[in-house]
N, C-alpha and C positions, 0 to 999 in steps of 0.2 A: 461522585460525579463521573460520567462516562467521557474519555479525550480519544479524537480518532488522532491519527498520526499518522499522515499522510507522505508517502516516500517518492520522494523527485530523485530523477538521476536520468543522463544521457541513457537515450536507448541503444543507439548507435552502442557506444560501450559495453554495453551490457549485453546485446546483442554478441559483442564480440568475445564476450568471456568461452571460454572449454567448459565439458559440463563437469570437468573435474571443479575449476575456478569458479564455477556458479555453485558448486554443492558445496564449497568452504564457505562462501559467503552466507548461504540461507544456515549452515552447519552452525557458526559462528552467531548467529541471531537465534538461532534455536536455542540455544543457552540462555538467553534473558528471557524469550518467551515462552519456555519450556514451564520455569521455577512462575510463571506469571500465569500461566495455566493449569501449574497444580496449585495454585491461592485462589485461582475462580474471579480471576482478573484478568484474562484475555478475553475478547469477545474474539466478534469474527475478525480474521486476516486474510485478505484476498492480495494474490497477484496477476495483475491485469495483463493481457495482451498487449502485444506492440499499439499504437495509434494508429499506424495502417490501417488497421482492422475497425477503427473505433467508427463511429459517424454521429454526426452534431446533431442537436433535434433545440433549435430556435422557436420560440413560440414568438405568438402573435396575433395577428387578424388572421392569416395563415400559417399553420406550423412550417416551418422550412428544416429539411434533412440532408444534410451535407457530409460527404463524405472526409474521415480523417480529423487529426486531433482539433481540439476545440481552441487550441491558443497556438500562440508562432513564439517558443521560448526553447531556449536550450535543452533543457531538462524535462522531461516530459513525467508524469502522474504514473508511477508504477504498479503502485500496490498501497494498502494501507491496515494498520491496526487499529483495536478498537480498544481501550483500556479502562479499568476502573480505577480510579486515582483519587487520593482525598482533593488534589487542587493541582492548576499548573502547572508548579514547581515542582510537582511528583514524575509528574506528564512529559515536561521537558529533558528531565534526569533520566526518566528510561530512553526517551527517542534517544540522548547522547549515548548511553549505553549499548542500546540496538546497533546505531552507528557506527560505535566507537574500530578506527584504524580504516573507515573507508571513506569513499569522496561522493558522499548520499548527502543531498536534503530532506529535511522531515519538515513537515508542517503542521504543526498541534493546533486540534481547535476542539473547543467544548463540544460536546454533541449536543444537539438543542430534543432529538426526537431518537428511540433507538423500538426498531422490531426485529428482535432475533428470527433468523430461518429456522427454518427447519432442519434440513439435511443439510450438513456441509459434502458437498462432493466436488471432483477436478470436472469441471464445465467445458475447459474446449483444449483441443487437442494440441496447441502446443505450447499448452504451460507444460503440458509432459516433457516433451523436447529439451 
């Protein structure tokens, strides 16, 4: 069964890390999804841009397109992985491992539909940053 595991945390904070402070933390995740990558149990992992940058698409009788993130919550939708896991409880044990020593939400949910891309490549300029 395929679990996305989706990563909350203040952007503001993140925002304010050093890119030495931001390369220990993704460094430190590298490790669990490294060994989860050579088993052919990583799928894709994206890290998304600020929310600034984001804009909402409401459907309806008319689409409506609004600029900026889609909820008013502290922690805002960073990034997420994709995993293959016998169940849950596998699902949940790595997001804690991923985690583990930092002040990250993860939110695990079954994947109902999955189409792999194609190419994985860096899409906008300042996840380089």
């Amino acid at each position: 069964m395929l679990y996305a595991i989706l990563c909350y945390h203040d952007e503001k904070v993140v925002e304010s890390w050093t890119g030495e402070e931001d390369a220990a933390v993704l460094a430190k995740r590298e490790q669990v999804t490294g060994k989860l990558a050579e088993q052919g149990r990583l799928g894709p992992a994206a890290r998304l841009t600020y929310t600034a940058e984001a804009v909402t698409v409401r459907m309806g009788r008319q689409p409506v397109v609004t600029d900026g993130p889609f909820a008013e919550t502290k922690e805002q939708l960073l990034g997420f992985y994709v995993l293959d896991c016998e169940n849950i409880d596998e699902a949940v044990r790595i997001a804690k491992e991923i985690g583990r020593d930092e002040t990250v939400t993860f939110e695990v949910r079954p994947v109902r539909l999955y189409k792999p891309a194609g190419e994985v490549r860096q899409a906008a300029k300042s996840a380089a940053s």
